[in-house]
C-alpha positions in Angstrom: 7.8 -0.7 13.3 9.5 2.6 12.2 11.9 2.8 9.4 14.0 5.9 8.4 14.8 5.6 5.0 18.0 7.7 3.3 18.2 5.4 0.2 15.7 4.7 -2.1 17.3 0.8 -2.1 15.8 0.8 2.1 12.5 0.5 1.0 12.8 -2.9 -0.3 13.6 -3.7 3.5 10.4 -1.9 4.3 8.6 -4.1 1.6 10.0 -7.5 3.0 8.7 -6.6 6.5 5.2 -5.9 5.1 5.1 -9.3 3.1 6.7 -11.0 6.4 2.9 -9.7 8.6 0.6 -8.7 6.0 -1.3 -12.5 6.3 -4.0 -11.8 3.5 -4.6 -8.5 5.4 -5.4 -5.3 3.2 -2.0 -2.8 3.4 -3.5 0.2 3.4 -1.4 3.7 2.2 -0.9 6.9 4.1 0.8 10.2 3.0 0.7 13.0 1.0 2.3 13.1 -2.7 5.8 12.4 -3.5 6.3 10.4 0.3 6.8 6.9 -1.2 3.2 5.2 -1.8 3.6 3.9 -5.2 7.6 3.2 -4.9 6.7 0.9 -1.8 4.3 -1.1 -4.1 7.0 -1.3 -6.6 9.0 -2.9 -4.0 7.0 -5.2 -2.8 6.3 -6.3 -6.7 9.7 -6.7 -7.1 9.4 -8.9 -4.0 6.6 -10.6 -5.5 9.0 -11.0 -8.9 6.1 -9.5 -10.6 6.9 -8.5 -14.3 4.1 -6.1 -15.0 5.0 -2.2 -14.4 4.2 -0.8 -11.3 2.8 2.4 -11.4 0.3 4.8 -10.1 -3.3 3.7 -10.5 -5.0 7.4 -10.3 -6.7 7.5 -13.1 -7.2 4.1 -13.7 -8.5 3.9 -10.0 -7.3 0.1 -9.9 -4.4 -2.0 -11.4 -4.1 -5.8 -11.1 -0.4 -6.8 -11.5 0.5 -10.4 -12.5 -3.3 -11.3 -10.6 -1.6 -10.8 -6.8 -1.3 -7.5 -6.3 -4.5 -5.1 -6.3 -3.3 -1.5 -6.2 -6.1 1.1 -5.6 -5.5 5.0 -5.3 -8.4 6.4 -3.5 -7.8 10.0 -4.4 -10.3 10.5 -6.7 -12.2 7.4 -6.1 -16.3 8.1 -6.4 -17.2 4.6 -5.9 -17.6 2.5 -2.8 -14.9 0.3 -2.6 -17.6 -2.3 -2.6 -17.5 -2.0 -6.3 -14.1 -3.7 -6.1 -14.5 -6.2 -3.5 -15.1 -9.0 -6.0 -11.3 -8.0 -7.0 -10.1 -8.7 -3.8 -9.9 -12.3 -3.3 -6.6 -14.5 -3.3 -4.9 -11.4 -3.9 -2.7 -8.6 -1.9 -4.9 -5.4 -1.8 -2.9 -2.4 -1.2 -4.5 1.1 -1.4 -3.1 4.7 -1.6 -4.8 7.8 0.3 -6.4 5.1 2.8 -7.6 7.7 4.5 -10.1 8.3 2.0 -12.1 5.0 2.4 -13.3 5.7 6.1 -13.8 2.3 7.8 -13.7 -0.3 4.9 -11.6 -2.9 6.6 -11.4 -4.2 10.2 -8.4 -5.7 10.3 -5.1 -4.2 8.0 -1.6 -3.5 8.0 -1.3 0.7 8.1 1.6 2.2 6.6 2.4 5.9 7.2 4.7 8.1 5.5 6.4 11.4 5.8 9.5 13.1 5.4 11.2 14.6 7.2 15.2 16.6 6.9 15.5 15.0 3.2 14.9 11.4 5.2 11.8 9.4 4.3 9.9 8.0 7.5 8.0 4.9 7.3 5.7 3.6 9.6 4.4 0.2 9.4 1.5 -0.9 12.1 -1.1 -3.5 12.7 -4.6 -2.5 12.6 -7.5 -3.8 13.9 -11.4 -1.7 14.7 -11.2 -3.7 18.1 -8.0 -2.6 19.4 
């Protein structure tokens, strides 16, 4: 589903929608900087009424908010994600720069983002390695 967001108070639509499919499924981050990666996992810890600040994991590499929500920023990540899997377990794994990781997960909900004429685009997709 493709959402065109103008208002920064849109994404928590976007966040809801994600929640409403994810079902224990990795959410996995696309985009370059400043597109809206960390602000949609602010929204979908506001969702979560998680109290913790949300913020950008870079140079922690992980942050575990309120023990649901792993957040994982893959930019400069050196390890396997293996070395975090132990993490993952009853809890909502969402990773920025995805596209980092290669083929850690089969199944996951993909979220794009871009922007285009001062409009953020979001795009939010099931994935799976056999379709």
């Amino acid at each position: 589903m493709k959402f065109i967001i103008e208002d920064q108070k849109e994404i928590e639509k976007v966040a809801k929608f994600i929640l409403s499919i994810f079902n224990d499924r990795p959410i996995l981050l696309f985009g370059e900087i400043g597109t809206g990666k960390t602000t949609l996992v602010k929204a979908i810890g506001k969702e979560l009424k998680i109290k913790e600040l949300i913020k950008s994991p870079s140079f922690n590499k992980m942050n575990i908010y309120d023990n649901k929500i792993v957040h994982i920023d893959a930019y400069n990540l050196k390890e396997s994600l293996d070395t975090f899997k132990d993490y993952f377990e009853d809890k909502i794994v969402i990773i920025e720069w995805a596209d980092l990781i290669g083929d850690f997960f089969e199944d996951f909900v993909k979220v794009c983002f871009k922007i285009e004429e001062n409009k953020r685009i979001i795009d939010v997709k099931y994935k799976s390695k056999g379709r």
